[in-house]
C-alpha positions as CSV (number, residue, x, y, z in Angstrom):
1,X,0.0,0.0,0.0
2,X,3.3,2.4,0.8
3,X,3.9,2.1,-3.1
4,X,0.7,3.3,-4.3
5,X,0.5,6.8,-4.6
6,X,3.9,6.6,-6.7
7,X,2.1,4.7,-9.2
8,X,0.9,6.5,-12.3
9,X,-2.4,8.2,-12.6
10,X,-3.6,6.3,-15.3
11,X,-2.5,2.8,-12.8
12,X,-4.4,4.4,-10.2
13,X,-7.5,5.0,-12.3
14,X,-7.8,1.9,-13.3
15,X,-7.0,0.3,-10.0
16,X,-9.9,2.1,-8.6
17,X,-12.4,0.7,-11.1
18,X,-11.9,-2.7,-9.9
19,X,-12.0,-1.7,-5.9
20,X,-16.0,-3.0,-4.9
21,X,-18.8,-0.8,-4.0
22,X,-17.9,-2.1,-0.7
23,X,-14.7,-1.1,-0.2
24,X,-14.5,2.1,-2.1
25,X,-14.9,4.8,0.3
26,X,-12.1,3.5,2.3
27,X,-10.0,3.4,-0.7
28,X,-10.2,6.2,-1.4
29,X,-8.9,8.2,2.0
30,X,-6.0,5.9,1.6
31,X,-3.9,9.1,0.6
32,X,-4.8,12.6,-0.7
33,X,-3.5,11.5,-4.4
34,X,-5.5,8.0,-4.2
35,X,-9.0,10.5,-3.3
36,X,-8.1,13.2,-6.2
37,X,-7.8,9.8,-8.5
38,X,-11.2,8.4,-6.9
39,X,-13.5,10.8,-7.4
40,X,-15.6,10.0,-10.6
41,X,-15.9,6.6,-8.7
42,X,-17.0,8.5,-5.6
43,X,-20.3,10.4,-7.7
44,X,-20.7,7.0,-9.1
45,X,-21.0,5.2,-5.6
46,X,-23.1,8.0,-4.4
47,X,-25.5,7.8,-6.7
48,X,-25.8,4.7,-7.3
49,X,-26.6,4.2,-3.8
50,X,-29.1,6.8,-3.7
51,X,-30.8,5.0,-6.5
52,X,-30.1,1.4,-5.9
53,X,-30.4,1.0,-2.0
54,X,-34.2,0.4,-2.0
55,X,-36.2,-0.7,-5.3
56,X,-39.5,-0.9,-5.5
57,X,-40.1,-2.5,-8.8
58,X,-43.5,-2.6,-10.9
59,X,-42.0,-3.5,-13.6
60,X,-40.9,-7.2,-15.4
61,X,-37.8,-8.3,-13.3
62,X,-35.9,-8.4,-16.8
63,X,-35.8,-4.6,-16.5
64,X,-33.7,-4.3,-13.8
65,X,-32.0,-7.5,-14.9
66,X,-30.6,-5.5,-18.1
67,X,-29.2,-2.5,-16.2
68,X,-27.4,-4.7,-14.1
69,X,-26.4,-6.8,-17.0
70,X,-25.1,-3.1,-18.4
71,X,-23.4,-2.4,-14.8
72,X,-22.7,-5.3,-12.4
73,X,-22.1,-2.8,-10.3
74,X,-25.5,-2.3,-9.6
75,X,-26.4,-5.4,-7.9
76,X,-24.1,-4.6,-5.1
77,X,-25.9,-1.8,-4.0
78,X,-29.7,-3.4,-3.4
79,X,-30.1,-3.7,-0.3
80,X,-34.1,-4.1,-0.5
81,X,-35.9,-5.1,-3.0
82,X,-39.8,-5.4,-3.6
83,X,-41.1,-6.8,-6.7
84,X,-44.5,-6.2,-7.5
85,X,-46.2,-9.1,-9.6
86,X,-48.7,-6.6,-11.0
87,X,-46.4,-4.9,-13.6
88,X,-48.6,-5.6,-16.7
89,X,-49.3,-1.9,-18.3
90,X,-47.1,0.0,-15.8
91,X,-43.6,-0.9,-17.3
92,X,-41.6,2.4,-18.7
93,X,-42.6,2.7,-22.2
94,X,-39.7,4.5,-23.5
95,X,-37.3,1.3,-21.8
96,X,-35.6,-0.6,-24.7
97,X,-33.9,-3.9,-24.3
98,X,-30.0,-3.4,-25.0
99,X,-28.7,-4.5,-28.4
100,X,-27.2,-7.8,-27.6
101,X,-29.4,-9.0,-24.7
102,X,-30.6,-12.6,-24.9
103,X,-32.9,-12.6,-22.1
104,X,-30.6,-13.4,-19.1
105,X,-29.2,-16.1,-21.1
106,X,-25.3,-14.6,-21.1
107,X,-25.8,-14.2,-17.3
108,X,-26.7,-17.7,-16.4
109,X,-23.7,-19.1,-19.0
110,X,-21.6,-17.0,-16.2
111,X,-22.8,-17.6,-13.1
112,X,-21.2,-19.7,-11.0
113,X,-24.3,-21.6,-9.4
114,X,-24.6,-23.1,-13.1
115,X,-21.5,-26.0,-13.0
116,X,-23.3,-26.8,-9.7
117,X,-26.9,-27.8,-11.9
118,X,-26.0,-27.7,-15.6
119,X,-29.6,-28.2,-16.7
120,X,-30.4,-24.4,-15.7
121,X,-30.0,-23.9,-18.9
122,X,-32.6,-26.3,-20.4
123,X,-34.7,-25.1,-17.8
124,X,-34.3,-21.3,-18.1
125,X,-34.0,-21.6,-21.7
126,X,-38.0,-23.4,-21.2
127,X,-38.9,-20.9,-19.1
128,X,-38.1,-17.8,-21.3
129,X,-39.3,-18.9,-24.7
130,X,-42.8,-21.0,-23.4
131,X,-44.1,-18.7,-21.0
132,X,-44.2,-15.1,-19.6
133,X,-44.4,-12.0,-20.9
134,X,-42.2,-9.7,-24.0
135,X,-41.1,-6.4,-22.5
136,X,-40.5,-5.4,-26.2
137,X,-41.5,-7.9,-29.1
138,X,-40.0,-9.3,-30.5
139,X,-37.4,-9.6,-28.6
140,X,-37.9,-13.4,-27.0
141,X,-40.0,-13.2,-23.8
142,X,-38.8,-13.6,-20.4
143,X,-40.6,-15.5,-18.0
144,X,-41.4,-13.5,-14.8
145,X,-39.9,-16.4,-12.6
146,X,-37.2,-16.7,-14.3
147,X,-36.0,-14.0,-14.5
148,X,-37.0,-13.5,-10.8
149,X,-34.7,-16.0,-10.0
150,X,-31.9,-15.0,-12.0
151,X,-31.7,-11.5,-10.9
152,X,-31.5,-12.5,-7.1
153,X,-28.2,-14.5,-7.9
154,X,-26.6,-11.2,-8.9
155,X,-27.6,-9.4,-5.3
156,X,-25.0,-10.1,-3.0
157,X,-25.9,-7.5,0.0
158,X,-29.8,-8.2,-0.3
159,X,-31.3,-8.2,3.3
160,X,-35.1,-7.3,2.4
161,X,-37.3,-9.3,-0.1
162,X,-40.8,-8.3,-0.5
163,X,-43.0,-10.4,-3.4
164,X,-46.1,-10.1,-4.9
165,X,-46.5,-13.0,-7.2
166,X,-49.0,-12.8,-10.2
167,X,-47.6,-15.4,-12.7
168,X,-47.4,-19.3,-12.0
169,X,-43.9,-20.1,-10.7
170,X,-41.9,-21.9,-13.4
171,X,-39.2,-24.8,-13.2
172,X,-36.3,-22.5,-13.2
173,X,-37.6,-20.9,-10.1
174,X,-37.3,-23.6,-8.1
175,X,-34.5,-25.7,-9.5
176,X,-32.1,-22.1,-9.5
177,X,-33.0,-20.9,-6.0
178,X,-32.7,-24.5,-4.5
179,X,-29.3,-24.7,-6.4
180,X,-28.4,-21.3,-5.0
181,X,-29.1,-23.0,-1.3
182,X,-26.7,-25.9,-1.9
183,X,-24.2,-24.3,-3.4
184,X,-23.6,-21.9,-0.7
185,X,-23.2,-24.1,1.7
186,X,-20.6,-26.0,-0.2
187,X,-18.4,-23.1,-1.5
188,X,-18.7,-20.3,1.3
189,X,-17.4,-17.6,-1.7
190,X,-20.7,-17.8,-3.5
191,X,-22.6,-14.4,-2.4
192,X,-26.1,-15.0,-3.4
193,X,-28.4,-15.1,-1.2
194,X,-25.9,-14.4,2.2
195,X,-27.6,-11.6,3.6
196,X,-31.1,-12.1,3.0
197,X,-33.3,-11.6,6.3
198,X,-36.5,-10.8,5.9
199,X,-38.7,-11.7,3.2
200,X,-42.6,-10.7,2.6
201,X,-45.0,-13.2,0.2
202,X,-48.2,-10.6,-0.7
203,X,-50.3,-13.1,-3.3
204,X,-52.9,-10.6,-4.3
205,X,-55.3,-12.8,-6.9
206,X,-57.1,-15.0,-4.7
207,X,-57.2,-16.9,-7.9
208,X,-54.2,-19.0,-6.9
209,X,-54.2,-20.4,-3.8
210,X,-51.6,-22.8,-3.0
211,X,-49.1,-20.6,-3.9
212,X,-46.9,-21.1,0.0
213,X,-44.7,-23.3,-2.2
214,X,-43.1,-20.7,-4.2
215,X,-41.4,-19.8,-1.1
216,X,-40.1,-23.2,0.3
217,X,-36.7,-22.5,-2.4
218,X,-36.3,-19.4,0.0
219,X,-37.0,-21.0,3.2
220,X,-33.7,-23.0,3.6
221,X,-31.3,-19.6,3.4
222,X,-29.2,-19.5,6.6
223,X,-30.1,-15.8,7.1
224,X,-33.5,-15.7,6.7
225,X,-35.3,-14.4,10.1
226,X,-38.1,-13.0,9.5
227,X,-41.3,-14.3,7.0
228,X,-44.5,-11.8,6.2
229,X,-47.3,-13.2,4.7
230,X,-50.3,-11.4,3.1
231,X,-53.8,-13.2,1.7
232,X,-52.2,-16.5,1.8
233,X,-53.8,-19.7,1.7
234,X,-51.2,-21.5,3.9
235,X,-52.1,-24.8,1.6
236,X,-48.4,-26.0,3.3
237,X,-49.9,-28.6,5.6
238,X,-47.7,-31.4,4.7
239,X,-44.4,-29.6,3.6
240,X,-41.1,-31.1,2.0
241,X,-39.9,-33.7,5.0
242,X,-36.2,-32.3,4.5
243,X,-37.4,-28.7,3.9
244,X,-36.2,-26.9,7.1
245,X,-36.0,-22.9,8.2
246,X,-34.0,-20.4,10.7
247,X,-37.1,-18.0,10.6
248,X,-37.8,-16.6,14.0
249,X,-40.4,-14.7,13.4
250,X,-43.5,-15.0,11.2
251,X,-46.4,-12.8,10.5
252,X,-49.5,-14.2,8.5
253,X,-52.1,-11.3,8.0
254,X,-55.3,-12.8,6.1
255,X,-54.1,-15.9,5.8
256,X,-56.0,-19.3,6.7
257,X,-54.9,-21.3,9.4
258,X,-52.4,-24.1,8.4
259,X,-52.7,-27.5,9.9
260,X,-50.6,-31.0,10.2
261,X,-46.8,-30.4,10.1
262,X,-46.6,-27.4,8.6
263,X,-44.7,-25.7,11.8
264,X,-41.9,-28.9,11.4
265,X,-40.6,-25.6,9.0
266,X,-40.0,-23.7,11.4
267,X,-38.0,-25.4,14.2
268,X,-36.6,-21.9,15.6
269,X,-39.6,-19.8,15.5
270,X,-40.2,-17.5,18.7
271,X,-42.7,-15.1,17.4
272,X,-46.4,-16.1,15.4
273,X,-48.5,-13.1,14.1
274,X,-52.0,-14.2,13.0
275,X,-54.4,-11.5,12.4
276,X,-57.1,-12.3,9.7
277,X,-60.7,-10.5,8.7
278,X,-60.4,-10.4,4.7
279,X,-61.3,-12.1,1.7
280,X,-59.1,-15.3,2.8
281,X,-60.4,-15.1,6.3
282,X,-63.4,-17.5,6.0
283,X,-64.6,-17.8,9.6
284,X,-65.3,-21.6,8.8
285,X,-61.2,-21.4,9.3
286,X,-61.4,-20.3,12.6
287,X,-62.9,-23.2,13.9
288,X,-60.1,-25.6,13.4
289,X,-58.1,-23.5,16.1
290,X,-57.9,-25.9,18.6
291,X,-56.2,-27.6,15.6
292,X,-53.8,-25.0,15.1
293,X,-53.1,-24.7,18.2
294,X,-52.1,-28.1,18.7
295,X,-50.0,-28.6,16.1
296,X,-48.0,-25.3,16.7
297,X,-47.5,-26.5,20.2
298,X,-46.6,-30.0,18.9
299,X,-43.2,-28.7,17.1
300,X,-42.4,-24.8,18.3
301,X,-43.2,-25.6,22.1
302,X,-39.7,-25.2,23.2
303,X,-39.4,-22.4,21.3
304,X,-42.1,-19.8,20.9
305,X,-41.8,-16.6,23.1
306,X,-44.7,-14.8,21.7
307,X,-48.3,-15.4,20.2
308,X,-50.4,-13.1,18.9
309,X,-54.2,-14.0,17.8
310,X,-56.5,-11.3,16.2
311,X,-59.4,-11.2,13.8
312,X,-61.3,-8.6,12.3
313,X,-64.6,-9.8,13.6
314,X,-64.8,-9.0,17.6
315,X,-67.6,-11.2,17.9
316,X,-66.2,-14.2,16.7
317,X,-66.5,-17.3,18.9
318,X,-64.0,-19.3,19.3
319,X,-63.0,-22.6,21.3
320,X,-61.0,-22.8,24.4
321,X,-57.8,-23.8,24.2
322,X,-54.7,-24.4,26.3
323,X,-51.2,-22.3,26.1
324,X,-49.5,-24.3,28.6
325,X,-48.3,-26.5,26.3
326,X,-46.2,-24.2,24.9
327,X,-43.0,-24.3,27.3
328,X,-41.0,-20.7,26.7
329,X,-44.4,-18.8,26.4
330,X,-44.0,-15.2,27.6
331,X,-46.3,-13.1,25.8
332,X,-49.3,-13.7,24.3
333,X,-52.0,-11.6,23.2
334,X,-55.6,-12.5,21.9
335,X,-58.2,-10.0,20.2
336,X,-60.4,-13.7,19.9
337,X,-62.6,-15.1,22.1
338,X,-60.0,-17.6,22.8
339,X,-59.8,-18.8,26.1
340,X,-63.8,-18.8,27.0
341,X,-66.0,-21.6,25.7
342,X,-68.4,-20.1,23.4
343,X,-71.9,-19.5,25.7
344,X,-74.3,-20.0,22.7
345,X,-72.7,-24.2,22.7
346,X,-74.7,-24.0,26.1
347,X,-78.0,-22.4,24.8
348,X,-77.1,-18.7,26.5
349,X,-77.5,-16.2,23.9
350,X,-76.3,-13.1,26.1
351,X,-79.0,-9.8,25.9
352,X,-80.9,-12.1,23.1
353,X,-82.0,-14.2,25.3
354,X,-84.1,-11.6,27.4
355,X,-87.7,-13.7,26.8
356,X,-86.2,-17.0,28.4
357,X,-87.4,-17.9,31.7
358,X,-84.7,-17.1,34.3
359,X,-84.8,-20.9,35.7
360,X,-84.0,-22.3,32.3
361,X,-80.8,-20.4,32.3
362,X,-79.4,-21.4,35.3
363,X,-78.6,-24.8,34.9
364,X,-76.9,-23.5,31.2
365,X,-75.2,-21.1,33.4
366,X,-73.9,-23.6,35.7
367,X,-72.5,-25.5,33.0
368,X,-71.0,-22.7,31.1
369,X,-69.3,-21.2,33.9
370,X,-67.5,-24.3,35.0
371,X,-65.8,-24.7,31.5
372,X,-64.5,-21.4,31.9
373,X,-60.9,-22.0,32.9
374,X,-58.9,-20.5,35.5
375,X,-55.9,-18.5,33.8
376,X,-53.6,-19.7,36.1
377,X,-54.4,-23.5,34.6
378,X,-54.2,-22.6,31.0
379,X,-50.8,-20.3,31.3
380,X,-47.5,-21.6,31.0
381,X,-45.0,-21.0,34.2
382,X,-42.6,-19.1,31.4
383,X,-45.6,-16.4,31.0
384,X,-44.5,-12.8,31.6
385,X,-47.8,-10.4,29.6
386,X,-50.9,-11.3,28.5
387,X,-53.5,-9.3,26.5
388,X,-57.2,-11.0,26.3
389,X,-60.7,-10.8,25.1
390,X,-63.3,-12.4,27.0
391,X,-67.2,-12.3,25.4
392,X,-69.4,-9.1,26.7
393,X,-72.4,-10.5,28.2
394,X,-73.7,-8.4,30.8
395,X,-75.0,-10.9,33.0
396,X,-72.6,-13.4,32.7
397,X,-69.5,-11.2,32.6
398,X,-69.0,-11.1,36.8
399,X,-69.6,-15.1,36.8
400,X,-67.0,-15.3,33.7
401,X,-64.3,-12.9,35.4
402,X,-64.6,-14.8,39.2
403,X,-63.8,-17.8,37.5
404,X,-60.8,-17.2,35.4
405,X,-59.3,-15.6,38.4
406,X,-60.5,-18.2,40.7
407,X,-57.4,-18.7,43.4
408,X,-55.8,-16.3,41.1
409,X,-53.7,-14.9,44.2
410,X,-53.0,-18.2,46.0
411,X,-52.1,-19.9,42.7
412,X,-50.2,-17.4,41.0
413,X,-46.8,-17.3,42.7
414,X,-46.1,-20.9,41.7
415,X,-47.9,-21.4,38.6
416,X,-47.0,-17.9,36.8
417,X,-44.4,-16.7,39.0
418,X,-43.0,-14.2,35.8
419,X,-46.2,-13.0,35.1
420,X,-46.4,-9.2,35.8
421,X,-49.1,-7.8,32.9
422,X,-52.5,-9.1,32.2
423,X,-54.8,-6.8,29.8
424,X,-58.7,-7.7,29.3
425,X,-61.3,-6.4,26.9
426,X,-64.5,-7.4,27.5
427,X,-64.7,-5.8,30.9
428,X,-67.4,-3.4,29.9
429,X,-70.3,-4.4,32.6
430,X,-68.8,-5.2,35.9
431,X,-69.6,-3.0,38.7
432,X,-66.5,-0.4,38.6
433,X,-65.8,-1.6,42.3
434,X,-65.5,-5.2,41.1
435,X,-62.6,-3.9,39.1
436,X,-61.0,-1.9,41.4
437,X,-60.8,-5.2,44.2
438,X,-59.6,-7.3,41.3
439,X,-56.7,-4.6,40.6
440,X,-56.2,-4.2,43.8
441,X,-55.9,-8.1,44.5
442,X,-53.4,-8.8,41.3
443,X,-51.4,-6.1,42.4
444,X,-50.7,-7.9,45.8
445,X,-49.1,-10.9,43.7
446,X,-46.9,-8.3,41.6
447,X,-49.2,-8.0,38.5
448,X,-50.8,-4.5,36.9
449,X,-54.5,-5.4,35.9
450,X,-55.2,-3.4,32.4
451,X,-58.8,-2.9,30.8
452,X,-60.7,-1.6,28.1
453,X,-63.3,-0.6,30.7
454,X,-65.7,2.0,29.1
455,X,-64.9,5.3,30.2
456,X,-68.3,6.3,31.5
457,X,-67.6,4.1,34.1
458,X,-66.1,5.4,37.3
459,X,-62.9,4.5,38.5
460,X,-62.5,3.9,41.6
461,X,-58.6,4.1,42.1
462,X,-57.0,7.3,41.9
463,X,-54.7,5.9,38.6
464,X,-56.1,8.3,35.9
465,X,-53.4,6.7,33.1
466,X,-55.0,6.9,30.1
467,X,-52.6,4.5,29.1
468,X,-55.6,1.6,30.2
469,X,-57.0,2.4,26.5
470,X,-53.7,1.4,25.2
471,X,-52.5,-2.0,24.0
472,X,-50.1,-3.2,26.4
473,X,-48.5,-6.6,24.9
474,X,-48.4,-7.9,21.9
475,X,-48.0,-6.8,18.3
476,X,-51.7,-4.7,17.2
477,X,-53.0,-3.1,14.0
């Protein structure tokens, strides 16, 4: 490095064209000669950065594939990346396909995934001239997936993936990304693919709906942490036996509840985000949550810290189920009627139910009220925060409440001895005073009581915190 700044300018120029994005700025305060030479390559990095860092395509991925065809240096820069599937009349009309450009052909003949899978070729070459879409006839067209594919081989510092699929996946899809996998953990040079933590699947046409499997190819990357899913049918009940994923943390937003093994995916997962209440949010879904439940339990139980449940429907009933099976539990929050039994099973219909003799409810009542279970029973010893809804019946409400905290204070210290935050909402009709004793009683065990009480009500501590309107655990829209 002493030698460098005797070198010729013209050396140094064209030493500097072959430094990385990466290591650019550094090279260039080497010396005040090596920073007069560096310059052009500075404005370059600059604004290729500004341009490159985050792209937000909605456009065929063979457009952005060309430019960086035209500068590799692009690809190093793209740090997030979301490709919108619906493209199809938004694509630049004055773009042009470079004279030369084979449709990602040259770019697979040199990547270096391709001696570990020679029949990429067969396959991409399939995938290019059967299917897709021409960006500019009649040039050959280039399959969406394919291309897809391709251009995330040539993204070495990608950390952010978001896709919204429109097309069927093709062969080349799978077969590339898959080779991608196993090729990095053979050769640790290979850079596609290191970085990637986060990825987001949005399938917007309802059309197609097993459509999870276009992301099992990504599943498998070491680095992948987080996984967002948007108006998926989670048709992934029975998954590849060998398919395996570090995600930590998932969040399924309209999405219908998966079943059987599907969780065996994710043997590291900590965090589960369900919140559904659109067009893929059939309630009939809803009612295999004991299901769920179950086999969630059955493979993340030593692992999951947090579970959140929501759906757009308040008034959905739901059946009870138990948490404690889940070992490393600490906070779980429920906008579901989730941990009550669901009163109508037992014939009481809440303020319908106004004509019914009084003496035909109570034997109902009785029975309803004794399959309400006590929260210290269905919690976890790991449980730190809980947020839940409970059914607003006025009548019912004060039996309901006395029952999940039944023992509460005696219990608590050695069945929940973490627990320090419980939030309700359905607490609407109990006598303000009832409230105020059950604060008053968790807060001898070392627990703040929240509520969504309504605020006509009077309060009869002195806490004025208008925090008690305020989610307190849990992830909410």
């Amino acid at each position: 490095m002493s030698g460098l700044p005797t070198l010729p300018t013209e050396t140094l120029l064209e030493i500097t064209k072959l430094i990385s994005p990466d290591d650019i700025v550094s090279w260039s305060l080497s010396c005040k000669r090596i920073f007069s030479c560096a310059q052009a390559r500075l404005k370059e990095h600059r604004e290729l950065r500004a341009k490159y860092r985050s792209v937000n395509t909605n456009h065929h991925p063979s457009t952005l594939l060309c430019e960086i065809w035209a500068n590799p240096r692009i690809g190093y820069y793209i740090r997030t990346l979301a490709h919108d599937g619906l493209y199809h009349g938004k694509r630049r009309d004055d773009f042009q396909l470079p004279e030369g450009f084979d449709g990602g052909l040259e770019i697979l003949r040199s990547s270096p995934y391709l001696q570990f899978n020679p029949s990429l070729i067969d396959s991409f070459n399939k995938a290019v001239t059967s299917y897709g879409f021409s960006i500019n006839p009649p040039t050959p067209p280039c399959a969406e997936g394919a291309c897809a594919a391709l251009l995330l081989s040539l993204l070495p510092n990608l950390t952010r993936l978001r896709l919204q699929w429109y097309d069927d996946i093709e062969e080349f899809w799978d077969s590339f990304l898959e080779t991608i996998v196993k090729a990095n953990d053979k050769d640790p040079s290979l850079p596609a693919l290191r970085k990637l933590n986060i990825l987001c699947f949005d399938h917007w046409d309802t059309r197609y709906s097993s459509c999870m499997s276009a992301i099992f190819p990504l599943l498998p990357v070491p680095s992948l942490r987080k996984l967002y899913l948007h108006a998926i049918d989670t048709s992934w009940d029975e998954p590849p036996e060998a398919l395996t994923s570090s995600v930590e943390e998932i969040c399924a937003n309209d999405c219908t509840f998966p079943e059987g093994r599907a969780f065996a995916l994710f043997p590291r997962l900590k965090k589960l985000t369900f919140i559904n209440g659109g067009a893929m949010a059939d309630g009939e879904m809803f009612w295999n949550v004991a299901a769920f439940i179950n086999g969630l339990a059955k493979h993340t139980s030593e692992t999951l810290e947090e579970l959140s449940l929501d759906h757009q429907d308040p008034e959905l009933e739901l059946h009870f189920t138990d948490l404690s099976m889940f070992k490393k539990l600490k906070n779980f929050t429920s906008l579901c009627y989730l941990i009550v039994p669901a009163p109508f099973e037992y014939g009481l219909n809440g303020n319908e139910d106004e004509d019914v003799e009084p003496g035909a409810k109570a034997p109902n009542l009785a029975r309803w009220v004794n399959e309400v279970p006590r929260l210290v029973d269905i919690f976890p010893r790991s449980i730190q925060q809980a947020s839940l809804n409970t059914p607003v019946y006025e009548e019912y409400n004060d039996r309901m409440i006395k029952k999940l905290f039944d023992r509460f204070a005696e219990d608590k210290p050695s069945k929940c001895p973490d627990l320090v935050s419980i939030q309700l909402k359905g607490l609407e009709y109990p006598e303000p005073y009832f409230i105020f004793l059950l604060r008053e009683m968790c807060k001898g065990v070392g627990v703040e009581l929240k509520t969504y009480a309504d605020s006509n009500h009077i309060d009869y501590t002195d806490d004025t915190d208008s925090n008690d309107s305020v989610s307190f655990v849990g992830s909410q829209r």
